[in-house]
Phi, psi and omega in degrees: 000318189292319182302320152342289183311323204278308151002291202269313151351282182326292174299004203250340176275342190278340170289323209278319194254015167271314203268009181289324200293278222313313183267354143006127144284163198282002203287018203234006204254334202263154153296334130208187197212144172219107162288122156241134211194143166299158170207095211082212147299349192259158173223121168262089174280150174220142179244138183190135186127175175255145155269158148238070195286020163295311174298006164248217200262116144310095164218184207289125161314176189263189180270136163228092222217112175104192160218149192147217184226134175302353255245169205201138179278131176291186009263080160251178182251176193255134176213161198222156173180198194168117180234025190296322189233048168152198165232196194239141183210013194206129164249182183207087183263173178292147185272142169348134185058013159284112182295093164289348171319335170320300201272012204234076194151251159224038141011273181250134157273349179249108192281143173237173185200042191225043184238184179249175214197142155217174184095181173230353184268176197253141186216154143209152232237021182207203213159154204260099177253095190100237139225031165249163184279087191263103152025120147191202184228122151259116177233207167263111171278038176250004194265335174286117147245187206356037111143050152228169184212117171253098179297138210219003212259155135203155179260183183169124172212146211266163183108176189250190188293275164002302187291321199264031162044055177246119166304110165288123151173160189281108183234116196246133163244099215236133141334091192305322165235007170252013205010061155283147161226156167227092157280134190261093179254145189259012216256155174315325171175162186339154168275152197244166195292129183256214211286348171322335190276303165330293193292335171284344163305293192284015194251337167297320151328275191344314185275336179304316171314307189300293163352278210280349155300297202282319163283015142293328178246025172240353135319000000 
């Protein structure tokens, strides 16, 4: 009985962390992410992951004053940030031969500064390349511990995607040679579970079964 029980643990732990993978967003997919998504009357951002600016590049950050949103004629990039409870003092850009075209176009169409804020860390979504405004990360490096960096920020604001001028659609900027990303995602509304999360249930069965086979015929 007790093996049974220990069994049935098991299997109950190996479904549980299958279907967690499996119903993942896709925003998790990223090093980090800035969501925006309706929520009601409201557009909402939320930020989650981890960075690892040891792995990009050092260079001086860009400027920032407030939160919000951007936009830029290319070829600069549409950028974002939030300096509310402080400034920037340390940037990171993507390494040579990284396709920045993501952040480059019309992302945002509107610049807004008209939301309401939480968090505490400091960002802006570009670096000074030259004298263009370029796809990277600037932050406060008190915002760093041991060369990771987490964003802690959301926004909210009343109006739809449409209005705040936000493009739906998923904009990735991946590291050409240590693949850190930082993705700007746009949607309508949570990403909802696909077919991945089924297929990690039923693969989760499958092995349990076999488990629960193979130890039965060495009883």
């Amino acid at each position: 009985m007790e093996t049974r029980k220990m069994f049935k643990s098991l299997n109950l732990l190996a479904v549980a962390s299958i279907v967690c993978i499996g119903f993942a967003p896709e925003s998790a997919k990223a090093s980090i992410a800035f969501s925006f998504t309706e929520v009601g009357p409201f557009v909402e951002m939320k930020s989650s992951g981890t960075l690892d600016v040891s792995k990009l590049v050092l260079v001086s950050p860009g400027g920032w004053g407030g939160a919000g949103v951007e936009t830029n004629n290319p070829p600069e990039s549409d950028i974002m940030g939030d300096t509310t409870t402080g400034g920037l003092d340390q940037g990171y850009a993507f390494s040579p031969g990284t396709d920045l075209s993501g952040w480059i176009g019309n992302m945002f169409t509107i610049s807004n500064f008209s939301w309401s804020l939480s968090g505490t860390t400091q960002f802006a979504t570009y670096i000074i390349d030259g004298s263009l405004r370029t796809p990277g990360i600037s932050i406060d490096s008190a915002d760093v511990f041991g060369g990771l960096w987490t964003p802690d920020v959301a926004w909210q604001t009343l109006g739809d995607l449409a209005s705040l001028g936000l493009t739906p659609g998923i904009y990735p900027v991946v590291d050409a040679v240590t693949s850190e990303s930082i993705t700007i995602q746009i949607l309508k509304s949570e990403p909802v579970p696909g077919p991945l999360a089924i297929l990690g249930v039923a693969a989760a069965f499958r092995r349990s079964r076999k488990l629960r086979f193979a130890m039965k015929s060495r009883a």
